[in-house]
N, C-alpha and C positions, 0 to 999 in steps of 0.2 A: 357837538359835545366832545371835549378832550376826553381820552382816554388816560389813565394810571398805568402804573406797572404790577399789580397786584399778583403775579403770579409768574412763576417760571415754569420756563419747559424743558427737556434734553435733547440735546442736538443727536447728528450720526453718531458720533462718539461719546457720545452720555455728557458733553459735557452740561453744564445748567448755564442757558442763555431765559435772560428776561421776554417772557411772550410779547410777541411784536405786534402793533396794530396792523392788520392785514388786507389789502382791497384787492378784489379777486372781480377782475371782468370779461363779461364771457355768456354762454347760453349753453342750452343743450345738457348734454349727457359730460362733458368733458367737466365743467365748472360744477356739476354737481360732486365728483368724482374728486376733484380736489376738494370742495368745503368738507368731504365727508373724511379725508386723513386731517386737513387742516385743524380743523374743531376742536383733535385729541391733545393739544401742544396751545393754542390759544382761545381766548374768548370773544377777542378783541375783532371781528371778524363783518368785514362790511362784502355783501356780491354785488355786485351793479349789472345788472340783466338787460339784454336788449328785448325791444319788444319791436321789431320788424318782425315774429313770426307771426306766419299766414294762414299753417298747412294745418290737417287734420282738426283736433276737438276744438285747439285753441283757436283756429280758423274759421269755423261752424262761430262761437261762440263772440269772436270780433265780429261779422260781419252783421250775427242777426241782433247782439245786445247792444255793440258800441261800446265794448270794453278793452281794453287790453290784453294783450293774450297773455292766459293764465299760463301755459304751461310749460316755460321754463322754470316760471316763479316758484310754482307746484315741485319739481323736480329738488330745488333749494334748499324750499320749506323741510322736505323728507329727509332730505342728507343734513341737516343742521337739527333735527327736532332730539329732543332728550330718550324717546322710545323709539328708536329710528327703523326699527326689525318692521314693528306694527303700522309706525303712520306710514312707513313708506305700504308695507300692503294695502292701506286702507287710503289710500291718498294716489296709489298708482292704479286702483280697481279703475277697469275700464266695462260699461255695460256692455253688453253684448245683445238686448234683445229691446222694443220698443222703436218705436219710430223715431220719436224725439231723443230719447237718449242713447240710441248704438252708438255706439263710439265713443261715446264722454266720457271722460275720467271721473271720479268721485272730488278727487282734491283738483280739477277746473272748476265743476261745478259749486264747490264751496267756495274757492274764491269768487266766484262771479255773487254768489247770492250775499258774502260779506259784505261786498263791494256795495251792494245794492243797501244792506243795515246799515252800514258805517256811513255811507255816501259818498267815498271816492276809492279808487282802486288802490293808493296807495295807504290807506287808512287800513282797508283792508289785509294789505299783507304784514302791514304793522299787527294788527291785531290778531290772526292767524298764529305771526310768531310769539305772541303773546301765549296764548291757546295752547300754544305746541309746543311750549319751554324751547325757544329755540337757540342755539348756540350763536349770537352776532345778529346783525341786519341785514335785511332783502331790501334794495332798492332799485328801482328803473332809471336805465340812463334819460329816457324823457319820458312827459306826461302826453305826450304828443304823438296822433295818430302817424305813421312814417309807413311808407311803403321803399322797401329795397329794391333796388335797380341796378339790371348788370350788363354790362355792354358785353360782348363774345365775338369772338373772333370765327367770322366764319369761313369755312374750308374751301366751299366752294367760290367766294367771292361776293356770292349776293347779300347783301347788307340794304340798311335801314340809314346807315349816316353816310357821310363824305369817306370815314375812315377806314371803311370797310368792316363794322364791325355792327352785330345787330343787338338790339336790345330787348333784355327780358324782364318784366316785372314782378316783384312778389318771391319771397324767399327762399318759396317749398318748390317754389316753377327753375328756380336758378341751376340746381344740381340735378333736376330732370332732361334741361336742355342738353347735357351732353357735349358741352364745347366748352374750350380756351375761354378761362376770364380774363377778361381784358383790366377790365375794372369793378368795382360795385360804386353805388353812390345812395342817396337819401332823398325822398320828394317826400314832404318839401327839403329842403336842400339847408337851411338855417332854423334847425332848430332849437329850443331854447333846453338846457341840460337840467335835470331836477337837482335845486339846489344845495340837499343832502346829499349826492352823491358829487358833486362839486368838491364840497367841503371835508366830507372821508377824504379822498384822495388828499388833500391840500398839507391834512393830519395824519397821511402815513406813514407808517415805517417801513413796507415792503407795498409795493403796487403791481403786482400780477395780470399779465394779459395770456388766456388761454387755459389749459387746451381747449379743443375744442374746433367745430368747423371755421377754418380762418375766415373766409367770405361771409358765413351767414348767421355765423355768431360774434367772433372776436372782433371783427371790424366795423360792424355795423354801430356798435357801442363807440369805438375811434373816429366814426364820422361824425358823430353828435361834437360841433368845434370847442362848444365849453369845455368837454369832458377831457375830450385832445389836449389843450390849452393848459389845464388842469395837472394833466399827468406832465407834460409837457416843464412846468413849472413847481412840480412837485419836489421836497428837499428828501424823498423817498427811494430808497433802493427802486429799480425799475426793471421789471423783467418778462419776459416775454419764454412760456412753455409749448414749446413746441409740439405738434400731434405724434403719438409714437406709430402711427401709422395713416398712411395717404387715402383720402375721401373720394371716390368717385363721384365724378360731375364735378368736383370743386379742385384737386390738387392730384390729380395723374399724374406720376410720375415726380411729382414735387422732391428733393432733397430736405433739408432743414435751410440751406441757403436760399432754397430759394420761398419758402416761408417766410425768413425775415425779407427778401426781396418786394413782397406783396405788399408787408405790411411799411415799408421804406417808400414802396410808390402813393398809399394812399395817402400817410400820414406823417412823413419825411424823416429824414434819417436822425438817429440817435433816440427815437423817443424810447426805447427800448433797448440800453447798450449792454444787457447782459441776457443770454440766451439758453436756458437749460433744455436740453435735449439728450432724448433715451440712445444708448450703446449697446443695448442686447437687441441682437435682430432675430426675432421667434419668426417661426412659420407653423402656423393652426393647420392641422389635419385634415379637422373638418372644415376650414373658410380658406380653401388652397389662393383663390384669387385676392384675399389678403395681404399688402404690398406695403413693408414697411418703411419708413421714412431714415434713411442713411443722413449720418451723423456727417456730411458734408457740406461744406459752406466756404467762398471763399476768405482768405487770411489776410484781406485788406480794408474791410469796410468799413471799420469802425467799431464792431461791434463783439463782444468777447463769448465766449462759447464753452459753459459745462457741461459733460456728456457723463452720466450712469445708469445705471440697469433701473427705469423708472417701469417696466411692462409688468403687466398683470399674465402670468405665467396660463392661467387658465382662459381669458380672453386676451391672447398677445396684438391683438388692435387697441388696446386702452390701458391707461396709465394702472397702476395700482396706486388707490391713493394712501396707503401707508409712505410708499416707498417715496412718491412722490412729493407730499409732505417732511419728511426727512432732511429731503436735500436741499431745498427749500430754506430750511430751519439752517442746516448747512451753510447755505448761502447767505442768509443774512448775517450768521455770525461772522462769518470769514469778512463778508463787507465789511464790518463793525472791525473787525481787529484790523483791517488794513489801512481805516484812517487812523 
């Protein structure tokens, strides 16, 4: 479906720029964090969620139903819905007692049982957003069961390949092992991209990859080749938001260069030539071991680099998504006046 222009929003500077059509890819707490500044400025709003997770409710809920894992989709649904104070309470309730249900959330649980009325999972999340007045579209980069795969560089030398490097399966296992990633990858390895989220991207105006964990969220979405292809060949602004603070298990010690560095090795240079990344460097009182990502990168790669104060003053590990949306909006007008 094309979208119109029905509506404008204001940039940093108040000016009135036309709401852009948006595709925001990504998982986790990061891409919820943008839809939910995104939302205030357009409507126009597609996520493309990976579903390589494995770990906790959504994990229980793949392995014993054969679904999909709910719960990045769950996290989406909350930050796009029209009441968002409530369904996020009521959609992030997690039980606490019961055999079968410790652990589950309320909003996996419904989408699994949607899934189960409607008769596909992606029927499902359609209709939830329905349910939920929700700001845009939830879609899955594929309908296809994918298990993530990470090669790691080990210290001591004993490895699993030729290369020296061992490998670990499974999404929530990647950031527990504790080692250098070498790579991540997809088994199966060619998968086929669902083809609504093909087509959002194709009808972009702004294509967003991140925040977010780069290995086990942002990438995993880039390995699916359509989707790659897709962005790849998009007539869309293309950009890539950088995490404002480094993940253990996944990016120790990372810079911003070396962020886009990862994402250059999986999925080859240029697919992302503009790079917005935070310039205020907080330190949490309480999360001392908190280590935030410096706004360094080198000056030859090709790829361009905005740096402002995107951090949430009160959790200085994650973006604010006001601020973050702002620049964003920023960004696309400035692209637009420079052609």
């Amino acid at each position: 479906m094309l979208f119109g222009y029905a509506m404008s929003t204001s940039g940093r500077n108040g000016e009135e720029i036309q709401a852009p059509k948006v595709v925001a890819i990504g998982g986790g707490t990061g891409l919820s964090t943008l839809l939910r500044g995104l939302k205030r400025h357009t409507p126009y709003i597609t996520a493309i969620v990976t579903v390589a997770d494995d770990g906790g409710s959504s994990g229980r809920l793949r392995r014993e139903l054969g679904v999909l894992p709910p719960g990045d989709f769950r996290n989406c649904i909350a930050a796009l819905a029209d009441d968002e104070a409530l369904i996020t309470q009521l959609f992030q309730y997690r039980f606490g007692q019961g055999d079968s249900l410790n652990g589950h959330s309320f909003g996996n649980l419904f989408i699994t049982a949607l899934a189960a009325v409607s008769g596909s999972f992606e029927q499902a999340i359609l209709e939830a957003g329905r349910i939920l007045a929700i700001a845009g579209r939830i879609l899955p980069s594929t309908l296809e069961d994918v298990t993530l795969v990470a090669e790691l560089r080990e210290p001591d030398g004993s490895s699993e390949t030729p290369k020296g490097l061992t490998r670990v399966h499974g999404e929530s296992a990647i950031p527990k092992a504790g080692q250098p990633i070498e790579r991540v990858f997809l088994r199966p390895d060619r998968v086929r991209a669902y083809p609504d989220a093909v087509r959002a991207i194709l009808e972009a105006d702004i294509v967003i990859a991140g925040p977010g964990s780069l290995f086990t969220s942002v990438l995993p979405n880039l390995l699916v080749h359509d989707i790659r292809r897709a962005v790849e060949v998009s007539p869309a602004q293309r950009l890539y938001v950088c995490n404002v603070a480094t993940q253990p298990g996944e990016t120790d010690g990372f810079d911003v260069g070396r962020h886009v560095d990862a994402i250059q090795r999986h999925v080859g240079r240029g697919l992302f030539p503009y790079v917005l990344a935070n310039n205020r460097l907080l330190q949490s009182r309480d999360y001392p071991e908190t280590r935030m990502v410096t706004p360094r990168y080198p000056l030859d790669e090709g790829y361009r680099v905005f740096a402002a104060d995107l951090v949430d003053a009160g959790t200085p590990w994650r973006h604010d998504s006001q601020k973050l949306a702002k620049e964003i909006l920023h960004f696309y007008q400035s692209s637009k006046n420079d052609h």
